[in-house]
Structure formats: C-alpha cells, structure tokens
C-alpha positions in Angstrom: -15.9 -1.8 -2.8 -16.8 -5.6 -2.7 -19.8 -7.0 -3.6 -21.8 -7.3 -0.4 -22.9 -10.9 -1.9 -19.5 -12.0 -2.7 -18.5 -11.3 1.3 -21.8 -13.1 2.0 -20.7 -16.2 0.5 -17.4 -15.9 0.3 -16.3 -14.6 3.9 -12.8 -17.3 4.4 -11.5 -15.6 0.7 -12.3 -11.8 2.4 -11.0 -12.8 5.7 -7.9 -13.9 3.8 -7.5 -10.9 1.8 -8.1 -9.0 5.1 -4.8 -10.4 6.8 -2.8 -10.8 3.6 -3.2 -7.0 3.3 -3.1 -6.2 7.2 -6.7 -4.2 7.2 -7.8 -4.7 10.2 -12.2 -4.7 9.7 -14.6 -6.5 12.0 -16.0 -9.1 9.0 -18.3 -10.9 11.7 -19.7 -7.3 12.6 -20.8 -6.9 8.5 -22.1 -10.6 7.9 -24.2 -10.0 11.6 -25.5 -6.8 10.3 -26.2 -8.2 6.9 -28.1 -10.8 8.2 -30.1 -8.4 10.6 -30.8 -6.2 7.8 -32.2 -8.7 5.6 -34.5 -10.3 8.4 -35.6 -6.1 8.9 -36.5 -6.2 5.5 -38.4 -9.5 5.7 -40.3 -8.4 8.2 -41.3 -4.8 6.6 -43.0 -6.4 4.3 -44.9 -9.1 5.9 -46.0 -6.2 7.9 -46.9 -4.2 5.1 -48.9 -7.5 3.7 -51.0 -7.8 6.6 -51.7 -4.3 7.0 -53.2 -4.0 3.9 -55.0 -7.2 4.6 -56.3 -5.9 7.6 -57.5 -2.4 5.8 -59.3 -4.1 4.3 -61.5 -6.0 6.8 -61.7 -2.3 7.9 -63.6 -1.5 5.6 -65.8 -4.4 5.2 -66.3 -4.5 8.9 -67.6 -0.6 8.6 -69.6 -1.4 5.9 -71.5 -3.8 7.6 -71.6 -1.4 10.9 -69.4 -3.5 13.5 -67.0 -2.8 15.5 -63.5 -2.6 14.3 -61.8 -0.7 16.7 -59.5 -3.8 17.5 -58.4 -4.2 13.8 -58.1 -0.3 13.7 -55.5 -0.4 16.9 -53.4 -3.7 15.5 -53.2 -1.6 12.2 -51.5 1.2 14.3 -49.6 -0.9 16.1 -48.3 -2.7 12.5 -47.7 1.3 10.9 -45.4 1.5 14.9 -43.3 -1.5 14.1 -42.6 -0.8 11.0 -41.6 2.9 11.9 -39.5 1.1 14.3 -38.2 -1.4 11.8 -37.4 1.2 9.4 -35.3 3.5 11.2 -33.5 0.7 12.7 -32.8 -0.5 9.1 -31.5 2.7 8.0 -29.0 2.7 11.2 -27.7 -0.9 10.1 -27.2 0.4 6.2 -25.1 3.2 7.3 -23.0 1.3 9.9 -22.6 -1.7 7.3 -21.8 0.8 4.5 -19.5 2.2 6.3 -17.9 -1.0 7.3 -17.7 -2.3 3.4 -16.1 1.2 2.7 -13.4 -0.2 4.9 -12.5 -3.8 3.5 -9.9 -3.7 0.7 -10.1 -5.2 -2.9 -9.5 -8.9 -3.2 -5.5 -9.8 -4.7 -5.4 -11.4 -7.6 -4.3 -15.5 -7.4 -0.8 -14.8 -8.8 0.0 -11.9 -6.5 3.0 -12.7 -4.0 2.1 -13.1 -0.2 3.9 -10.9 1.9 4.0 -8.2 4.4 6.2 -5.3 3.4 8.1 -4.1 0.5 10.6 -6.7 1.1 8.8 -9.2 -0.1 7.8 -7.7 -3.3 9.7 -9.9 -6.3 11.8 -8.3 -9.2 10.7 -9.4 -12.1 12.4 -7.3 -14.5 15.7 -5.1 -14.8 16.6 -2.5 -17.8 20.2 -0.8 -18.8 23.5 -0.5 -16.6 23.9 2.3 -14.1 26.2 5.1 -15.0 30.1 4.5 -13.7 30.9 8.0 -12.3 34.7 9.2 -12.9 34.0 11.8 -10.2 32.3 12.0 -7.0 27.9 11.8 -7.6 25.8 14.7 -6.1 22.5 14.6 -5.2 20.1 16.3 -7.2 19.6 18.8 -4.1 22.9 19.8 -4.0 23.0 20.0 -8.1 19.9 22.1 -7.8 20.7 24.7 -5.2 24.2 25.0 -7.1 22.7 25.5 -10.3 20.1 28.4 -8.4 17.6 25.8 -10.1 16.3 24.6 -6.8 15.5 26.4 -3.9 14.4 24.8 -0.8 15.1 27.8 1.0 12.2 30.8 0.0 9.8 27.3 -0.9 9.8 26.7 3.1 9.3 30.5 3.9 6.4 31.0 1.7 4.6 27.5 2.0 6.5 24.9 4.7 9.1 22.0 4.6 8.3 19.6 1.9 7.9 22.0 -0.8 10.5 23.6 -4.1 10.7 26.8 -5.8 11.7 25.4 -9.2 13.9 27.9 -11.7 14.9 28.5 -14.8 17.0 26.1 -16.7 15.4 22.9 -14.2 12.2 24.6 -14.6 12.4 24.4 -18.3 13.5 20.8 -17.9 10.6 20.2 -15.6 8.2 21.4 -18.1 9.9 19.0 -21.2 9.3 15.8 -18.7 5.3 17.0 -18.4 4.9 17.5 -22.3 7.1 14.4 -23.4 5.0 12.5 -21.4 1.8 13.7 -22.5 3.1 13.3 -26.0 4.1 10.1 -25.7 0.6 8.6 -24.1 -1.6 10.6 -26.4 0.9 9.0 -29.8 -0.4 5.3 -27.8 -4.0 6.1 -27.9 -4.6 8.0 -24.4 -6.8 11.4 -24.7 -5.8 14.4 -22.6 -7.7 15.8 -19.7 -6.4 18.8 -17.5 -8.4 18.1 -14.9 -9.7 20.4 -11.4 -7.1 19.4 -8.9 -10.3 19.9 -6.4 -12.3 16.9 -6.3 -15.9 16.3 -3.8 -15.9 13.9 -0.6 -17.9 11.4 -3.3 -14.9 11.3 -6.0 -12.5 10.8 -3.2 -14.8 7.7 -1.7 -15.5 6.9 -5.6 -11.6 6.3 -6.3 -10.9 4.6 -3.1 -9.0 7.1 -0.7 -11.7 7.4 1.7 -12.1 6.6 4.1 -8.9 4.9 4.8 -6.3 7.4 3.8 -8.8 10.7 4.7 -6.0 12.0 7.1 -3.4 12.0 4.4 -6.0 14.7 2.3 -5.4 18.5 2.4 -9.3 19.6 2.8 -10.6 23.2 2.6 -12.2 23.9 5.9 -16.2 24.1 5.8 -16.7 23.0 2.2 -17.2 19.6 0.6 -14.0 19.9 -1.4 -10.5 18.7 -1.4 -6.9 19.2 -3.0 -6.5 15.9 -5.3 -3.7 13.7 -4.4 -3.1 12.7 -7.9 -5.0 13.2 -11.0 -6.7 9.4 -10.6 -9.3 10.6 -8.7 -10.8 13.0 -10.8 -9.9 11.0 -13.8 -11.4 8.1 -12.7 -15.0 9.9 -11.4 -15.5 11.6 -14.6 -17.7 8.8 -15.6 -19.4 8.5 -11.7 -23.2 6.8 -11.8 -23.0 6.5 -16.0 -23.3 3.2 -18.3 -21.0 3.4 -20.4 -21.7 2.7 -24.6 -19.5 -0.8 -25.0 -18.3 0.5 -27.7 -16.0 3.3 -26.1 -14.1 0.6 -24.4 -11.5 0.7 -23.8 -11.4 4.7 -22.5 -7.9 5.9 -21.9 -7.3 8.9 -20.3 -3.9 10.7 -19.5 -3.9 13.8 -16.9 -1.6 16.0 -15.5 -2.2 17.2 -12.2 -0.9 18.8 -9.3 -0.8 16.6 -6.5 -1.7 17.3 -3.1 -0.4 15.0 0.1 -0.7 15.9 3.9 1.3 12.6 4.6 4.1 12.3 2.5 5.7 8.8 3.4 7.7 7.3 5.6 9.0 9.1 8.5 12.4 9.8 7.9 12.8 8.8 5.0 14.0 10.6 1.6 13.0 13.8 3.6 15.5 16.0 1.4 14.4 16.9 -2.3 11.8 15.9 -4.8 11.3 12.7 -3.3 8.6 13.0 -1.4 7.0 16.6 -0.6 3.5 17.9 0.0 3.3 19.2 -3.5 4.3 17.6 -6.5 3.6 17.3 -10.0 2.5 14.0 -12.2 1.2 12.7 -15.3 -1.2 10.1 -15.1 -3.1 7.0 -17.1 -6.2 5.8 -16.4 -8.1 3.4 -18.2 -11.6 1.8 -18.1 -12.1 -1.6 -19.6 -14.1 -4.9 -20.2 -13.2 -7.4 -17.4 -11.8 -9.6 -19.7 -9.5 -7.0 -21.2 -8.6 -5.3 -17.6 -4.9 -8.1 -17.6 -4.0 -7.2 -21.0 -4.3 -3.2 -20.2 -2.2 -3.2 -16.8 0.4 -4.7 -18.6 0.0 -1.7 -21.7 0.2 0.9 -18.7 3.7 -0.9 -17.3 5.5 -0.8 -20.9 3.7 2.7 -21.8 5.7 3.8 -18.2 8.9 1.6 -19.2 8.7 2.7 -22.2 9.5 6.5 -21.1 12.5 5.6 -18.9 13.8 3.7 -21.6 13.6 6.5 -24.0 15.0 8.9 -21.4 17.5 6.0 -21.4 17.2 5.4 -17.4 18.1 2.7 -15.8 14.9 1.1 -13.9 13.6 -1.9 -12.6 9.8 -3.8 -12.4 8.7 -5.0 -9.1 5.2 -6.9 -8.8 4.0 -5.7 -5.5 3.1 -8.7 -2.9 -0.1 -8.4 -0.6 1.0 -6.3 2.3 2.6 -3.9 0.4 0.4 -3.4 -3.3 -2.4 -0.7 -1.2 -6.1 -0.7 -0.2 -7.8 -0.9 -3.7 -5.4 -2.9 -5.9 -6.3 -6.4 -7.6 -2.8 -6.2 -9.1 -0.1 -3.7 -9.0 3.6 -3.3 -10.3 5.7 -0.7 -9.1 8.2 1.1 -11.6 11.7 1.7 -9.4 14.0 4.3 -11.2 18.4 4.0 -10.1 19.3 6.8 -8.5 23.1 7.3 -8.2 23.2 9.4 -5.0 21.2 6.4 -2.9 22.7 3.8 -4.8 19.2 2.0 -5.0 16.1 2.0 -7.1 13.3 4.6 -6.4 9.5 4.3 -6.8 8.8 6.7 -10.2 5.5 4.5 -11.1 2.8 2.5 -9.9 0.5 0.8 -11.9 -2.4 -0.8 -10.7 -5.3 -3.1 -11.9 -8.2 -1.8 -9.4 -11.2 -4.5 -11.0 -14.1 -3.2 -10.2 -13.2 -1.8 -6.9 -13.5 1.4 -7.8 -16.7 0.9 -10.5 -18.3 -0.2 -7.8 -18.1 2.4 -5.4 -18.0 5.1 -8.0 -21.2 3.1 -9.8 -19.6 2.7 -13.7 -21.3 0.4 -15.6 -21.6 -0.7 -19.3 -24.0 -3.3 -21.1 -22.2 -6.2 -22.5 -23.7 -7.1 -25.5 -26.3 -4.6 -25.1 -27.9 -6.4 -21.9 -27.8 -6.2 -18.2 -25.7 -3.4 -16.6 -22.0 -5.0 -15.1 -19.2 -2.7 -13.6 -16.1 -1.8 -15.4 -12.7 -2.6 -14.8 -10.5 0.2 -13.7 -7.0 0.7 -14.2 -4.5 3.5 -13.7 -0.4 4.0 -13.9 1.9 7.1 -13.0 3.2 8.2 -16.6 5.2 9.3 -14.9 6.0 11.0 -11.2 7.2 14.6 -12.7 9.7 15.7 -9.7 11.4 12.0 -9.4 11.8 12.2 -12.8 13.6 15.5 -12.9 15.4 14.0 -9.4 16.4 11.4 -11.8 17.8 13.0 -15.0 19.5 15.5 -12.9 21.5 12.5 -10.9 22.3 10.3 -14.3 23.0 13.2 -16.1 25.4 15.2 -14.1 28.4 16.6 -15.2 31.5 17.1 -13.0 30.9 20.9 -13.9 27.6 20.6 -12.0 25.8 21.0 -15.1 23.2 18.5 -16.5 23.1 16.8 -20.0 19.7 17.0 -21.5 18.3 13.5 -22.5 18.1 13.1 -26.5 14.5 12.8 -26.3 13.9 16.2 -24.7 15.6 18.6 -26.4 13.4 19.2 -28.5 11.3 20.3 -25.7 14.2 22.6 -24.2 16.4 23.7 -27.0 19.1 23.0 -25.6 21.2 19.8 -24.7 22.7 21.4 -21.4 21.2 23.0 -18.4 24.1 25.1 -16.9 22.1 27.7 -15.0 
C-alpha cells in the first residue's frame, strides 16, 4: 500500500507508476475523496468546538433563568450534522481504502520500462545446455514411463492440473525440498512450516487482495483460504508488531504447499509440472532496514542461483521491466531455468524487493535508533519452485534408457545416483 500522503503530493509519480504497470485505478477519484475527507474532518471539529462553547452558555443562561431554548435547538442541530458528517466520513474511508488497496507499489528508478515479458532485459547467463546424442523427452513422458508420474488417477481424484508423484521421482522430489532448506538455513535463514491456510487479512497484508482474489481457492463460508505460496503466511507472521531493531535482518525460509485457482496463461505449458493448481515450493522471506532492503534482494537472487548452480543447471537472470515485474514489486528479478524439451528458459524463481508495500498494509514497524515507529522493508524469493525443479533435473538428466542421473548434490538425500523406476 502507498502512503496516502506520498499519492497526495506526488500524484504525476503514481499516475506514472499506474500506466507503467497497466493498473487501471481512478487516482482523481482517491485525491477527490481525500480531499473531501479531510474537509469532513475539519468540520467535525469546528462543530464539536462550538458545541461545547454553546453548552456552556447553556448553562450559564439556566443559571441565570433565561431562556435558552434557541441555543438548546442549534446544539441539536450541531450533534445532527455531525451525525451526518460522521457517517458520511466513514463511507469515504472505506471507498478510498478500498481504492489505495488497488494502486500498485511504485518501481524502482533503474527498473526497465516496458509492457510484457518481452521487454524484460537479461542480465546474466550460467553454464552450457546439455548436447543430447539422442532424441530429448519431456519430463511427462519420462515420468509416466518411469510409473513416477501419473497424470492419469491425479485428474480422477482431484481435476486437470494436478500429479500423483511415485516412488523413485517422489524420493527425488523430497531431496529438492530438503537440499533447499539445507542450503538457506547453512546462509542464515530460520525454518518455518507454516499453515498453508491463511485469513482474508494476511492475504490483503501480503498483497494478493484484492487484485488477484479470483486466482485464491477459498473455503466457502469461512474467512480462510488455501495459501498460494508460503509468502503470505511468512510475511504476516509479524502483522501489527514493531519489531526490536536488533533482529534485523529476519530471514525466514518455508515450505509450503501452494494453492492457485488461475494457473497462468491460457494455453500455455498446460502439460506437466509447469503450472498446475497444486504445487510444492520453498520460499525466502526477509524483513529489513530500508537502507539494507538493495543489498538483501540481491542475497535472495545468488542464494536461488546458487542452487541451480550446485544442481549444475543451466539458468539465466532476467530483471523484470514495469509491465511485467507484478502488483507489489519495487524490484524484481526473475530466475529462468533451460529446459531441453522447450528449448527455452523457464521461470524456477522470482525474487522481489516489495519496500514497504507490504509493511504497510500488513502494519510492520521497527524503531530506528530506538525512536519513532517506520515500516520495514520486505523481501521474498522462490528457493526454489519444487515441481519445475524436478521438471528440470528430469529433462537435463535424462538418459537414453529413460532413466534419470541424480545430481551430485542430492544423493546424499536419495542414496542413490539413478532413478530407474
């Protein structure tokens, strides 16, 4: 959430922000109601002055035995107005809080201008993809071969957009989740299993609502919600708290079950782990000093580059332009894996500087230098996508047998440098 002041006085940078991002939100409907809500409460109180001015004269008047029957019916018409006043005020708060709800964080100066994913800029590439000497499969074919994936009895129990997982993959799966964990909790990041059922508030805390509410699996007649990824709990734990400054910086890794009604582009990557209703993801979240909140998104990127490379997958960084970096992000890079059956790079992290977008609305605060009360900086990173990453491995490390090589730097996760079954 922005700073109602900052939009105040700054409405040409949010405008900006507003078409550099495409969110369409009517700014000259929040700056009216902003200024009709302040002249509301202007008015409350000179009301309130003069009715306890005119009380009073009541009394003196009584005291003295005249009349004050016309100071006693202005007073009731002053306690009408401002009954008026105040209900009116409380309809312009909720229609101008739900109207800041809506406007998306500020980019950062440096962030490229653009409108879609197209104009996001490489700014980094890491190792050669693998020369097959025989034709590549894609991991669904691999994994229904190898009984390891099974599409099939996941649609009749659940729906499409969901994987029964088996033996040797699921073993392989479960490596990925505890080699990652390991990995962020040797660099400093405590664990947290968190509920994968979060309130409306954590969901409006973290950012996803109201803008992305339809792409939420809710549980009818209740205030809760499936998580879409481990962030929004994560990032709510500390929801209306000042923080000690001497904690910062928190880091916080969580694996979660993620839960998506919407799960990307129509068409698109529809067939295996790619994108489905249900997946699986390890997660970093970190809550900093403003001045420290650069140095940290660029800790979360290597900690994520830093995994592929020991998995020794070929990847590539992409700083995310305005149209195409999402609602809440001051900064984000995206994390793009090489998969051999696309013969492209696929989205396997996204790590975003949030500012204190999501401080504000979720109200986390710490005193720097022990004085007045200033939001944190926010920060979180996919450490990593769980299913991709399986999607991944299976693709680079497929053998013409069908069978996959197990990366160095899990087997000692699976006991075993082969999945053949």
């Amino acid at each position: 959430m922005l700073d109602l002041r900052f939009v105040r006085t700054h409405p040409d940078v949010v405008r900006k922000a507003l078409i550099n991002k495409g969110v369409s939100v009517d700014l000259d409907r929040i700056l009216a109601l902003d200024v009709e809500r302040r002249q509301i409460l202007t008015e409350v109180e000179q009301l309130k002055a003069r009715r306890n001015q005119v009380s009073k004269q009541i009394g003196v008047l009584k005291k003295q035995g005249q009349d004050a029957s016309e100071i006693i019916a202005e007073m009731g018409a002053i306690g009408d107005r401002i009954k008026e006043l105040d209900n009116r005020e409380r309809e312009v708060e909720e229609e101008l809080q739900d109207l800041l709800y809506q406007l998306p964080n500020i980019p950062a100066p440096d962030v490229p201008v653009g409108e879609d994913e197209n104009d996001n800029v490489e700014v980094k590439r890491w190792g050669e993809p693998r020369q097959f000497d025989f034709p590549v499969k894609p991991h669904w074919d691999l994994g229904v071969a190898l009984d390891g994936l099974d599409f099939e009895r996941a649609a009749k129990v659940a729906g499409s957009r969901f994987t029964m997982i088996k033996g040797g993959l699921a073993r392989l799966n479960r490596a990925l989740i505890s080699f990652f964990i390991d990995y962020l909790t040797e660099r400093g990041y405590r664990e947290v299993l968190p509920p994968v059922i979060v309130n409306t508030a954590s969901y409006y805390g973290s950012g996803q609502f109201p803008k992305f509410k339809e792409d939420v699996f809710s549980l009818a007649g209740t205030d809760y919600h499936l998580a879409s990824t481990a962030e929004v709990p994560l990032v709510n734990m500390h929801r209306d708290e000042i923080l000690d400054e001497s904690v910062l910086p928190l880091k916080y890794v969580g694996f979660s079950g993620c839960f998506r009604s919407e799960a990307g582009a129509a068409g698109r990557d529809t067939r295996g782990l790619i994108r489905q209703h249900y997946f699986e993801k390890v997660e970093m979240v970190q809550f900093t000093r403003p001045e420290e909140s650069e140095q940290a998104l660029m800790e979360i990127v290597e900690n994520a580059e830093g995994m592929l490379e020991a998995l020794n997958l070929p990847y590539r960084r992409v700083f995310m332009c305005t149209g195409d970096m999402g609602f809440g992000q001051y900064k984000k890079y995206d994390i793009e894996v090489w998969m051999p059956s696309y013969e492209r790079y696929v989205e396997i992290s996204s790590c975003s500087n949030m500012s204190d977008f999501q401080a504000r609305r979720a109200n986390i605060r710490y005193r720097p230098g022990g004085g007045k009360p200033e939001f944190v900086h926010t920060l979180n990173g996919s450490g990593l996508a769980v299913g991709r990453t399986l999607a991944a491995v299976m693709e680079n490390y497929q053998n013409a047998d069908g069978s996959i090589t197990v990366p160095e730097a899990l087997r000692p996760y699976t006991r075993c440098d082969r999945i053949a079954d």
